[in-house]
DSSP file (Angstrom, degrees, kcal/mol; ACC not computed):
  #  RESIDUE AA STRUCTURE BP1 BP2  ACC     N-H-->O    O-->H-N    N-H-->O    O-->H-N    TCO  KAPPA ALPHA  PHI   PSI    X-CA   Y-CA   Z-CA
    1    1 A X    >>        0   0    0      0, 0.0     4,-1.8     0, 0.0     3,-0.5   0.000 360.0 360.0 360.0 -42.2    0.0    0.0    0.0
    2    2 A X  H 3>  +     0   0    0      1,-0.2     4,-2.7     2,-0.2     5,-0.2   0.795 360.0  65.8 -91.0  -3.4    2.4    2.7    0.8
    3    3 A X  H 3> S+     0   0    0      2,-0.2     4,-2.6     3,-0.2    -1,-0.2   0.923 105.8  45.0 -43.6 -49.9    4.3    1.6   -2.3
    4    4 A X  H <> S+     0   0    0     -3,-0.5     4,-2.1     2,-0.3     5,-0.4   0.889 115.7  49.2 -59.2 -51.3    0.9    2.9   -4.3
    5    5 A X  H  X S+     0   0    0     -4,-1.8     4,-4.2     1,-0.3    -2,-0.2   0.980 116.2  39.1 -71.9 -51.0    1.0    6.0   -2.1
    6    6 A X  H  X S+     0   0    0     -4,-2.7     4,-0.7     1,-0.3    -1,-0.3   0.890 114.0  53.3 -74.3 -39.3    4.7    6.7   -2.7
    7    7 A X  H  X S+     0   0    0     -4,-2.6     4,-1.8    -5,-0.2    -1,-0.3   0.869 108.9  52.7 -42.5 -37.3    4.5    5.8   -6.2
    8    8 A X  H  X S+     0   0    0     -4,-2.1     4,-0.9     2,-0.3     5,-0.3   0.835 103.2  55.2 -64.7 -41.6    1.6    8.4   -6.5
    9    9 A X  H  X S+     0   0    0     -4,-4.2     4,-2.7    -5,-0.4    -1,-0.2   0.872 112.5  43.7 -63.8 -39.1    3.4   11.4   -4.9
   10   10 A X  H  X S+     0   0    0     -4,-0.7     4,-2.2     1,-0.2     5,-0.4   0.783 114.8  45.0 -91.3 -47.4    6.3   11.1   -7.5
   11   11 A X  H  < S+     0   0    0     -4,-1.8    -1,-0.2     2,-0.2    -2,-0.2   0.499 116.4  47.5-100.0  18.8    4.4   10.6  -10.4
   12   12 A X  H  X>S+     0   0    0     -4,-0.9     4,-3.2    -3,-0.1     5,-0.5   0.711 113.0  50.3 -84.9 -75.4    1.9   13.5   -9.3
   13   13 A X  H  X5S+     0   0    0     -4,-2.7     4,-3.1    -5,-0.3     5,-0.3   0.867 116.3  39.6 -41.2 -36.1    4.8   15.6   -8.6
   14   14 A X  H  X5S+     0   0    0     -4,-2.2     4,-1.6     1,-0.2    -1,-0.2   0.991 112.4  56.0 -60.5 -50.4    6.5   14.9  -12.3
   15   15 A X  H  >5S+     0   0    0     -5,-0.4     4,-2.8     2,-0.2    -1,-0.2   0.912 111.3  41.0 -55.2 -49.4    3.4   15.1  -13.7
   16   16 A X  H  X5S+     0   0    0     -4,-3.2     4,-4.0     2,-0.3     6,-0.3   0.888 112.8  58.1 -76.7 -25.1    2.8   19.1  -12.1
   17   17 A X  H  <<S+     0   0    0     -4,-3.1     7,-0.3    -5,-0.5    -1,-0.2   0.651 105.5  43.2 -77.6 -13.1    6.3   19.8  -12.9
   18   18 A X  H >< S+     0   0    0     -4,-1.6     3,-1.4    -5,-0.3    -2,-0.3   0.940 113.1  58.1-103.8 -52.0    5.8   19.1  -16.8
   19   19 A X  H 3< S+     0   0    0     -4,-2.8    -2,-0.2     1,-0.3    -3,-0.1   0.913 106.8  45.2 -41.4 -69.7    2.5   21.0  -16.4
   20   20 A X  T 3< S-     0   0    0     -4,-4.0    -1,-0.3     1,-0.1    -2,-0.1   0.098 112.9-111.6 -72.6  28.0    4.4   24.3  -15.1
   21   21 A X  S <  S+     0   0    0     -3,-1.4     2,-0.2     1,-0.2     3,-0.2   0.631  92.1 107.5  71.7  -7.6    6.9   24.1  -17.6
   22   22 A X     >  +     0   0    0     -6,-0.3     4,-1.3     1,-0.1    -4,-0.2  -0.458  31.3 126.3-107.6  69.2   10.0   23.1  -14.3
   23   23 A X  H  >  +     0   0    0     -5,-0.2     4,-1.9    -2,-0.2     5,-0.4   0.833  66.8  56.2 -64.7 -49.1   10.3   19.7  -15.3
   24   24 A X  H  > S+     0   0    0     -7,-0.3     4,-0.7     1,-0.2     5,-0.4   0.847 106.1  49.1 -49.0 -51.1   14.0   20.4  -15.5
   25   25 A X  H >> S+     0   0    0      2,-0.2     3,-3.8     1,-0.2     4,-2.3   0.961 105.6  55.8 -53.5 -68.7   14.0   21.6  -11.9
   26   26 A X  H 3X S+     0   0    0     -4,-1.3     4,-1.9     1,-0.3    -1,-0.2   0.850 115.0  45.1 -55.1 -53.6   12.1   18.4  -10.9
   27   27 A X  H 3X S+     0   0    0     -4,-1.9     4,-0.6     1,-0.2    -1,-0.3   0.604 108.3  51.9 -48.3 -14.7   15.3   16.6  -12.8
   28   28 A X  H <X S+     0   0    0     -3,-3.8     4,-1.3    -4,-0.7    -1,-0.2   0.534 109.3  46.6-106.5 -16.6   17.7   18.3  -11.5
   29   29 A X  H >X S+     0   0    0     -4,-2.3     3,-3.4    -5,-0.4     4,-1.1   0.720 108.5  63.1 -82.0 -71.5   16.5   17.7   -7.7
   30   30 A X  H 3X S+     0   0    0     -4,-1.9     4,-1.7     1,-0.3     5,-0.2   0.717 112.3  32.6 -22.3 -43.2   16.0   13.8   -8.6
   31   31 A X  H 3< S+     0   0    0     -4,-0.6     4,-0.5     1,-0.2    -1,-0.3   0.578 118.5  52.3-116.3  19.2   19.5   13.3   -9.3
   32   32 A X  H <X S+     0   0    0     -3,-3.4     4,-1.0    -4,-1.3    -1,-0.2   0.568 114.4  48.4 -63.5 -31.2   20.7   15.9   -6.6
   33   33 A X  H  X S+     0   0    0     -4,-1.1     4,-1.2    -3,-0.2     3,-0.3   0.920 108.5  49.4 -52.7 -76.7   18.6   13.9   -4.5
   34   34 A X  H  X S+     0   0    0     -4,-1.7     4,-1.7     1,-0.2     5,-0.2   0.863 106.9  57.4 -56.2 -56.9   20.0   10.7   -5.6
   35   35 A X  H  > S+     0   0    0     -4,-0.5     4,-1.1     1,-0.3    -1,-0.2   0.853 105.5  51.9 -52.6 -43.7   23.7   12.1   -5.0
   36   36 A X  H  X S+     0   0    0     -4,-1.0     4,-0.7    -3,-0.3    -1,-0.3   0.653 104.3  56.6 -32.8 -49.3   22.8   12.8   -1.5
   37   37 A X  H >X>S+     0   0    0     -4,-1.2     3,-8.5     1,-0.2     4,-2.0   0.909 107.6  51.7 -62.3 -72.6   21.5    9.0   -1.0
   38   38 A X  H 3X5S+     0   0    0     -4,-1.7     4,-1.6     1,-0.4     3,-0.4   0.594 111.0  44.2 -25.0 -58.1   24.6    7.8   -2.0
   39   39 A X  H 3X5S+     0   0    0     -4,-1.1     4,-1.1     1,-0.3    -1,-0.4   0.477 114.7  50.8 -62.4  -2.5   26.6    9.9    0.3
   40   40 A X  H <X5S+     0   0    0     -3,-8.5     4,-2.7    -4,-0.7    -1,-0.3   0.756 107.1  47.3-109.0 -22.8   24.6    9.2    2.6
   41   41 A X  H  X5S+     0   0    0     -4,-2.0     4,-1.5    -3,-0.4    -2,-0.2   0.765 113.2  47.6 -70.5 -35.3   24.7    5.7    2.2
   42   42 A X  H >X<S+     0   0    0     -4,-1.6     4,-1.4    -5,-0.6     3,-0.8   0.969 113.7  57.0 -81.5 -41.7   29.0    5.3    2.0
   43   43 A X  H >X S+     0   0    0     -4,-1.1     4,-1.3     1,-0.3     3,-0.7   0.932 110.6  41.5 -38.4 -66.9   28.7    7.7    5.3
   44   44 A X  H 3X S+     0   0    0     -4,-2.7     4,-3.5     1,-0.3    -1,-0.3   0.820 106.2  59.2 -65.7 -29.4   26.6    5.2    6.9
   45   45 A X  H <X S+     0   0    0     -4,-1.5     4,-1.6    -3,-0.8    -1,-0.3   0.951 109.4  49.7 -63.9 -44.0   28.5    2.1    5.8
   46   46 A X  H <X S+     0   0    0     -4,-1.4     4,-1.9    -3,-0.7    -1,-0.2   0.721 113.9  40.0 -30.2 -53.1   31.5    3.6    7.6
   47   47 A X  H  X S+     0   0    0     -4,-1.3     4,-3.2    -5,-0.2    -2,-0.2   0.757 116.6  48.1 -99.2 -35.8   29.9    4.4   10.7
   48   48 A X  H  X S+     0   0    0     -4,-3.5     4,-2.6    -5,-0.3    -2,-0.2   0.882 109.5  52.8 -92.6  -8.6   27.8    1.3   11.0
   49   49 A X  H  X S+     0   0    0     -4,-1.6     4,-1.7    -5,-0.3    -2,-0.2   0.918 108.2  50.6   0.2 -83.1   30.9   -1.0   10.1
   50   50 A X  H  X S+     0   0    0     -4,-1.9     4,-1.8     2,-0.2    -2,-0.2   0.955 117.2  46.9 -43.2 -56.7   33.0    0.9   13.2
   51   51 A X  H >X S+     0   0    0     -4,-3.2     4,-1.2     1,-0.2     3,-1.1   0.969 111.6  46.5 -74.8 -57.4   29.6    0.0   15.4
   52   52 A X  H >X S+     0   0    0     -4,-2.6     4,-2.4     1,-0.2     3,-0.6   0.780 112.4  54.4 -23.4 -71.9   29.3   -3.6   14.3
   53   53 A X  H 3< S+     0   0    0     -4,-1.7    -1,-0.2     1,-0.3    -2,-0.2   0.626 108.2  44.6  29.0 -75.6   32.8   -3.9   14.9
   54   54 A X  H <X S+     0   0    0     -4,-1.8     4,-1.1    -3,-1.1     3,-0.3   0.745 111.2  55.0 -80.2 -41.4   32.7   -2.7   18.3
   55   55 A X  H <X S+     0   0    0     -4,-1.2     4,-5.8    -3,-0.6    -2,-0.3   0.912 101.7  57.2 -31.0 -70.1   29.7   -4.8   19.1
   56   56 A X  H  X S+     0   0    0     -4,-2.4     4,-0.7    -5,-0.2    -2,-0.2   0.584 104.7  55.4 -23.8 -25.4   31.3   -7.9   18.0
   57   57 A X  H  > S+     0   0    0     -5,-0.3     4,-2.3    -3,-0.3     5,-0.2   0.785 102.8  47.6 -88.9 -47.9   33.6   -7.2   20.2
   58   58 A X  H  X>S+     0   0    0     -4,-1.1     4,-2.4     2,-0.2     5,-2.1   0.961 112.1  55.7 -48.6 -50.4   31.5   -6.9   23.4
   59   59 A X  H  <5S+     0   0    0     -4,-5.8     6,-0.2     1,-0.2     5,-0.2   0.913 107.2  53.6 -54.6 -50.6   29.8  -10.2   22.3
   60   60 A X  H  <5S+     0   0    0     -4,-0.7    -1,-0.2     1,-0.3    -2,-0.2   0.830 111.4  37.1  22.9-102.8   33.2  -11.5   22.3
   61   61 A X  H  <5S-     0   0    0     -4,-2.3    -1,-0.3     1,-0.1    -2,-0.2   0.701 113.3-107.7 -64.3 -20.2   34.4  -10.6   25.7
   62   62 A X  T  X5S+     0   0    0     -4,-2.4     4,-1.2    -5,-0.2    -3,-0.2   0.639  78.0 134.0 105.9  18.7   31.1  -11.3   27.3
   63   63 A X  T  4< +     0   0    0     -5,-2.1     4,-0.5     2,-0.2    -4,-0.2   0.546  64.4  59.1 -76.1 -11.1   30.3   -7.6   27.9
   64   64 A X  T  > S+     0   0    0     -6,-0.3     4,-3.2    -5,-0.2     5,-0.2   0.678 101.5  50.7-103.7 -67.9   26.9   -7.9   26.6
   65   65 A X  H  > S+     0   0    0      1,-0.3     4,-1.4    -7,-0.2    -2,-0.2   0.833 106.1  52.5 -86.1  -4.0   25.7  -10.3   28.8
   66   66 A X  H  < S+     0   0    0     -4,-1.2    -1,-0.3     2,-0.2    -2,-0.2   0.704 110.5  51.5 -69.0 -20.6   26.9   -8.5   31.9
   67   67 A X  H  > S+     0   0    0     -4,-0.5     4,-1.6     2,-0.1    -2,-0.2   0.822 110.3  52.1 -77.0 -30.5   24.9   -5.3   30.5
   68   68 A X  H  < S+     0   0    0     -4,-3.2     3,-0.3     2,-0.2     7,-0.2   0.920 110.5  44.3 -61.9 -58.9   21.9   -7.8   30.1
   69   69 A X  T >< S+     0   0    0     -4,-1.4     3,-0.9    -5,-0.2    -1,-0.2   0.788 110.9  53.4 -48.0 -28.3   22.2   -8.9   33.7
   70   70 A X  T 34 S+     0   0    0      1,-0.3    -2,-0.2    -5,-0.2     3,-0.2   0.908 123.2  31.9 -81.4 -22.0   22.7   -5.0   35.0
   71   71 A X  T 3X S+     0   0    0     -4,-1.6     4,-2.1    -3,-0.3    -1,-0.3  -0.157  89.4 107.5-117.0  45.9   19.3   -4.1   33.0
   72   72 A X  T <4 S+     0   0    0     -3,-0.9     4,-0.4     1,-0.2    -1,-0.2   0.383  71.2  62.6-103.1  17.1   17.4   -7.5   33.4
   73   73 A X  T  > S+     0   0    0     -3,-0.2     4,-1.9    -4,-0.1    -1,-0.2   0.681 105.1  44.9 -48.3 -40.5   15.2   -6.2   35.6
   74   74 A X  H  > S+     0   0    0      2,-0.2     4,-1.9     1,-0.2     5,-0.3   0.906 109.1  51.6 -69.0 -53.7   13.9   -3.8   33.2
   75   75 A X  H  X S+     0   0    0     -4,-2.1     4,-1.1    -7,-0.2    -1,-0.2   0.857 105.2  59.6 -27.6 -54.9   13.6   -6.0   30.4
   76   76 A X  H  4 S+     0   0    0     -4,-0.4    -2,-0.2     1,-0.2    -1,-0.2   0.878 109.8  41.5 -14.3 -69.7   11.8   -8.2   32.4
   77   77 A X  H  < S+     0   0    0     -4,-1.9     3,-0.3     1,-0.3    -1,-0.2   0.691 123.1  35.5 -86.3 -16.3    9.2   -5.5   33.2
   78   78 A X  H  < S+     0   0    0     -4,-1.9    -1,-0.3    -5,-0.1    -2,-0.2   0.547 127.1  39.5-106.2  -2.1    8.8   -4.1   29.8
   79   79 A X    ><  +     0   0    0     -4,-1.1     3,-3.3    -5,-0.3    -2,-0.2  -0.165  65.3 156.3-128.3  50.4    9.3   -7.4   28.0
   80   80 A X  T 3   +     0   0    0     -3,-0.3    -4,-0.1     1,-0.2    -1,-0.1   0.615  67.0  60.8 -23.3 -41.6    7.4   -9.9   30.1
   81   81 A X  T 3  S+     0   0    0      2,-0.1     2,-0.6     1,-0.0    -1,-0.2   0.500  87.0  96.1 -62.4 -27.7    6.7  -12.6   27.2
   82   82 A X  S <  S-     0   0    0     -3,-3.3     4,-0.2    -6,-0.2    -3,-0.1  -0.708  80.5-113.0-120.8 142.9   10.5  -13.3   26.5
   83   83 A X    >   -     0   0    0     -2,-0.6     3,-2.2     2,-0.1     6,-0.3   0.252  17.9-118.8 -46.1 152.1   12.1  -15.7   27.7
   84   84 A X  T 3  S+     0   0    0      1,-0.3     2,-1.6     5,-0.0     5,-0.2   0.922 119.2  32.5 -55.4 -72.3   15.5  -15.2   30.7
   85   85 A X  T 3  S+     0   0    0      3,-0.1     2,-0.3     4,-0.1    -1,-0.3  -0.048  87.0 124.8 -81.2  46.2   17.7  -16.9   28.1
   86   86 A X    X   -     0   0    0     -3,-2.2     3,-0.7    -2,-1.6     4,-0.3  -0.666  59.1-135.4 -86.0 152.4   16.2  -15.8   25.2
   87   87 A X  T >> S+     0   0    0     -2,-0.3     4,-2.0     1,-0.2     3,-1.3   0.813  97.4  66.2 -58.2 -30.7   19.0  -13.9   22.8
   88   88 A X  H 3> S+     0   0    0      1,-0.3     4,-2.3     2,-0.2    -1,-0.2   0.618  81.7  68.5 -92.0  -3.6   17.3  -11.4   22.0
   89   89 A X  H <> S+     0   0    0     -3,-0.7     4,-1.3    -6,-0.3    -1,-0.3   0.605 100.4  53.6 -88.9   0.5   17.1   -9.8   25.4
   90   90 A X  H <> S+     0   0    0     -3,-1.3     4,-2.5    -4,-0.3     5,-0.3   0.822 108.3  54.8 -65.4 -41.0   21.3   -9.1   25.2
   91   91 A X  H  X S+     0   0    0     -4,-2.0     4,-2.9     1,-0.2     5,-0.3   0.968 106.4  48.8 -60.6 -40.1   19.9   -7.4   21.9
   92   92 A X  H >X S+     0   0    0     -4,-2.3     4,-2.7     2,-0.2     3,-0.7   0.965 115.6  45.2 -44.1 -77.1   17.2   -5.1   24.2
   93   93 A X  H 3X S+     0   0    0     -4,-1.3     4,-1.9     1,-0.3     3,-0.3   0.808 106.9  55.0 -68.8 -52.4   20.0   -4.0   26.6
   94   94 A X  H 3X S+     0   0    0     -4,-2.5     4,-1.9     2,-0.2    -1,-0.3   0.848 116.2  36.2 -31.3 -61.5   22.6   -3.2   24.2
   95   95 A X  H <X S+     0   0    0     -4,-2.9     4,-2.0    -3,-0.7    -1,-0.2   0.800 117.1  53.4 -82.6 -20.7   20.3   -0.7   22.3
   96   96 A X  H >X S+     0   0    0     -4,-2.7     4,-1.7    -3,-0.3     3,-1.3   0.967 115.5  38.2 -71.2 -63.6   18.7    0.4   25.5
   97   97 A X  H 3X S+     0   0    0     -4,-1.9     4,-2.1     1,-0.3    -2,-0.2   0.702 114.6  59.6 -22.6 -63.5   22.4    1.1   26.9
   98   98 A X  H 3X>S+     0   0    0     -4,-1.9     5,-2.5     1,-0.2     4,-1.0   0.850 107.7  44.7   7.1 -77.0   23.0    2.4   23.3
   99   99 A X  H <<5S+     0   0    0     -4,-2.0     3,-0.2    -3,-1.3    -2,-0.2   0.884 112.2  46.1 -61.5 -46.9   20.3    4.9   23.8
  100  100 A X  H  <5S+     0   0    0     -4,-1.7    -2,-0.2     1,-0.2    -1,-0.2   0.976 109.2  53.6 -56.4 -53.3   21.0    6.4   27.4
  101  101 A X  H  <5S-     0   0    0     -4,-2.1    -1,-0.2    -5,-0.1    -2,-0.2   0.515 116.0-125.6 -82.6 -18.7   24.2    6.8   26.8
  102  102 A X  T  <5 +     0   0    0     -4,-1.0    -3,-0.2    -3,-0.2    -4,-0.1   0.924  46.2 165.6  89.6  66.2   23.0    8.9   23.5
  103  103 A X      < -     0   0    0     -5,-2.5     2,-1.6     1,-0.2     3,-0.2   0.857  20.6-166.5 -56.2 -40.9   25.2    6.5   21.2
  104  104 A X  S >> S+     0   0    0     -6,-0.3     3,-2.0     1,-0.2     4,-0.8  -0.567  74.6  24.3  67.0-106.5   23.3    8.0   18.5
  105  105 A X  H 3> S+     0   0    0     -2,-1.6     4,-0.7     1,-0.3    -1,-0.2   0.722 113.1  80.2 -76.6  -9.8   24.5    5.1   15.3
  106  106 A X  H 34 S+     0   0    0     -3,-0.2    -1,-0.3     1,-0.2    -8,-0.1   0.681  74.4  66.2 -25.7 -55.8   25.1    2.8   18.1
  107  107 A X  H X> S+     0   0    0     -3,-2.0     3,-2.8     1,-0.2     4,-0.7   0.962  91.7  61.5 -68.0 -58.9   21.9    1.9   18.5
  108  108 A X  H 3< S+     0   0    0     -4,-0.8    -1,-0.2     1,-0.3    -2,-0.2   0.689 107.4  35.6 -12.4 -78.8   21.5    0.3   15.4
  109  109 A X  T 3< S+     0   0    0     -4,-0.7    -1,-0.3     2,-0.2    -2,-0.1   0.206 103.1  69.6 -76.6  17.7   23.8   -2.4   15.5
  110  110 A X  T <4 S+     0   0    0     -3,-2.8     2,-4.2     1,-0.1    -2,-0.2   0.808 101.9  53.2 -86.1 -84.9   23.5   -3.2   19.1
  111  111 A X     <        0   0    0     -4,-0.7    -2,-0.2     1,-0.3    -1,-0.1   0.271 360.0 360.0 -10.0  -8.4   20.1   -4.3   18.0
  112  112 A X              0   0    0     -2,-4.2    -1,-0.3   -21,-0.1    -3,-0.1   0.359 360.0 360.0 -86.1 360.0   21.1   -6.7   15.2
C-alpha cells in the first residue's frame, strides 16, 4: 500500500512539474537527491561498520551479557513474554544502553 502511495506522490509531482513548464528543476532535484542517498549511504557504511565492529567485540568478551544482567530487571518488566535466556534480550540491553548513553548510530547495531 504505501508503495501505491509513494509511487503516486512522485508521479503527481513529475506530472505538475511538466505542467508548469520546471520539469527540469524536478530533474535536477532527482539526481541531486540521488547524489545525496549515495553519500549518505557510503557515510553510513562507515559508521555502522566501526559499530558492528565494536559490538562484535562486546559479544566477544562477554560484555553484553553483563549489560543484560545489570538491566534485566527492566527488560523483564517491559518485555514480560520473552524468555530469561532468550537472545534477543542481550539485543534489548545493548540498544537500550546504546540509547541512554546517547550513542546515536550505536543503536543500530546493538540491536542486530
Amino acid at each position: 500500500m504505501l508503495n501505491y502511495i509513494w509511487s503516486g506522490m512522485i508521479v503527481i509531482g513529475i506530472l505538475y512539474g511538466a505542467f508548469t513548464g520546471n520539469i527540469e528543476a524536478v530533474s535536477d532535484a532527482a539526481l541531486s537527491s540521488a547524489q545525496e542517498a549515495v553519500e549518505l549511504c557510503v557515510t553510513m557504511i562507515g559508521v555502522m561498520g566501526f559499530w558492528m565492529g565494536l559490538m562484535e567485540i562486546a559479544q566477544t568478551t562477554g560484555l553484553t551479557e553483563r549489560l543484560t544482567k545489570g538491566i534485566g530487571p527492566f527488560v523483564t518488566f517491559m518485555f514480560p513474554r520473552i524468555p530469561r535466556d532468550h537472545p534477543a534480550r542481550g539485543y534489548i540491553a545493548t540498544n537500550l544502553i546504546a540509547n541512554i548513553l546517547g550513542l546515536g548510530w550505536a543503536c543500530t547495531p546493538a540491536g542486530d
